[in-house]
C-alpha positions, 0 to 999 in steps of 0.5 A: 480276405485282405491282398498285402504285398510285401516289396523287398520282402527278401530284405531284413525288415520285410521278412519279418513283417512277412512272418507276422502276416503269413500267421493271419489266416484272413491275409492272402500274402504277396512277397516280391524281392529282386534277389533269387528266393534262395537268397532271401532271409526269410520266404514261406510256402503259404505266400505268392513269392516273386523273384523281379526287379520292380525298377522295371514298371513292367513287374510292378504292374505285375504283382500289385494286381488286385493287391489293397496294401502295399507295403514297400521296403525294397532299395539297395543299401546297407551300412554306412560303408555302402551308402557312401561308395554307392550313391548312384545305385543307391538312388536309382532305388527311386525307380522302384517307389516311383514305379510302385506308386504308379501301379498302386494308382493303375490297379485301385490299392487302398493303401501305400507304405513306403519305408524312409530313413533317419538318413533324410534329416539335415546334416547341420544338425548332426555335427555333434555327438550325443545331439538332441533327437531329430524332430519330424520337421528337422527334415527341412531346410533338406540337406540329407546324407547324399545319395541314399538320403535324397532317395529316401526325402525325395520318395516321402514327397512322392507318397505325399503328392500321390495322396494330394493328386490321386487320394492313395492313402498313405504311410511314412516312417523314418527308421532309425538304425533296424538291428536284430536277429536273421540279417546281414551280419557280413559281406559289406552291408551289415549294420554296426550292431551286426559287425560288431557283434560278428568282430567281437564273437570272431575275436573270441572264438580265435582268441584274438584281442583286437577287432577294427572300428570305423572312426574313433567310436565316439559317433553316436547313434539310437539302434531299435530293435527288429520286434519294436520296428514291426510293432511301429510299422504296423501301428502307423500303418492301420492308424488314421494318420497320413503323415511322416513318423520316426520309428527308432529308439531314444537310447543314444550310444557312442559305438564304443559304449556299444562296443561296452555292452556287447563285450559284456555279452560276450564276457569278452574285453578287445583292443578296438583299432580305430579306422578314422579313414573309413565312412563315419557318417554323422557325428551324432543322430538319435530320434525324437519319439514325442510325436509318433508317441503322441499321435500313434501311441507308440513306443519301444520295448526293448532296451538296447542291452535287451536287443543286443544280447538277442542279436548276439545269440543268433550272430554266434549261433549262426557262426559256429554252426556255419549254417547259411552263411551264404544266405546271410552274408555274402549271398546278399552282397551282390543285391539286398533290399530292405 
């Protein structure tokens, strides 16, 4: 019986790598997030669940004992408008791979995958909107978004050194902008996806007309849906290749064609109120797929409209209803990871 360790698994993506685990009966699973168990998106009874902060070595040794894979989503970030107010916190997230990776080496684990961010590729070639798709190598020369950015490039070479130095297997992916169903929707760390989604089923139900958007909605960005990221996750995980791959869509929107297709959704028009004083980010980012194609086989399902809809459903379900709120918004606001 395989031993995995979900770090993060509290967290939006690590959750749902969770609920594909916890189904395998040859999995003994371990889940481990820094946030109370009550405040997780998703926990499940068959799993080992512990609620620590793996800044702390201590924790780490802890729970990657007699683990064979270890798969590390935990990090404090969130959307645009956190990353850019918190880059301190967002770097000390490099305590967590680095403690990780120590313990992996300690305690004999087979394999080591750390989740990254489109956030690590060079700002120079995301001035414009509706930019080619950022190639693996487009990493370097290294001038990432600051903080959470440099975090994530400066881990992808720990992984790297780790394998040199000590032979850790291990696996890298770039995710680009992770949206679906079962996430933060609210509190100030949701992803444009989300707080659109929210803005526009709000307006609705109050009947309001106008919803706030950050910056002039012609930024660009490619949004992978949830189902498609588990299937990348798991498909550069069990491949033979050591490398860094992108994981995210090559559907390049500008958030006011996002903003199209959600009213669409909704079979509601809004007024958008543009806030060109709020974090914007790059001007465009979307992701090349050509290599992780060629060398994984891997590629997308769902079509941006496709993992919309799905999102949007579950946003109003979880609105009108008014059930777990807390757990999905500002229960997460204090500490997330993912």
């Amino acid at each position: 019986m395989a031993k995995i360790l979900i770090c993060g698994a509290g967290g939006f993506i690590g959750g749902h790598l969770a609920s594909k685990f916890i189904l395998d009966d040859k999995i003994k699973l371990i889940c481990a997030d820094i946030k109370p168990l009550e405040n997780w998106f998703q926990n499940f009874e068959g799993s080992s669940n512990y609620s620590l902060d793996l800044k702390d070595y201590d924790n780490a040794l802890k729970v990657t004992q007699g683990v064979d894979y270890i798969f590390n989503f935990a990090c404090n970030m969130g959307g645009m408008g956190f990353i850019e107010n918190n880059k301190a916190e967002c770097m000390l997230s490099v305590l967590v791979n680095t403690n990780l990776l120590r313990a992996a080496i300690i305690n004999k684990c087979k394999k080591f995958f750390f989740s990254s961010s489109a956030c690590v590729y060079n700002s120079l070639k995301q001035n414009e909107t509706f930019v080619k798709g950022l190639r693996e190598e487009d990493a370097y020369p290294a001038d990432p978004e600051d903080g959470y950015g440099w975090e994530k490039l400066f881990s992808e070479r720990m992984c790297r050194h780790f394998s040199e130095d000590f032979g850790l297997e291990t696996r890298v992916v770039r995710y680009h902008n992770i949206y679906g169903p079962i996430g933060t929707f609210d509190g100030g760390r949701e992803k444009a996806p989300a707080a659109l989604c929210r803005k526009i089923i709000l307006a609705k139900k109050n009947k309001e007309k106008i919803i706030d958007v950050w910056g002039d909605g012609e930024q660009t960005r490619s949004f992978l849906y949830i189902d498609d990221c588990i299937k990348g996750t798991l498909d550069v995980f069990e491949s033979n290749k050591q490398d860094v791959f992108n994981i995210g869509s090559e559907e390049q929107v500008s958030i006011n064609e996002m903003i199209q297709i959600i009213e669409e959704i909704a079979d509601y028009k809004v007024k958008k109120n543009y806030q060109l004083d709020k974090p914007k980010g790059v001007r465009g980012r979307s992701s090349d797929n050509s290599y992780v194609e060629k060398k994984i086989g891997w590629k997308p399902d769902f079509t941006l409209r496709e993992g919309l809809e799905k999102t949007y459903l579950w946003i109003e379900q979880q609105i009108h209803s008014g059930s777990n709120i807390e757990k999905f918004c500002k229960g997460n606001i204090e500490k997330i990871t993912e």
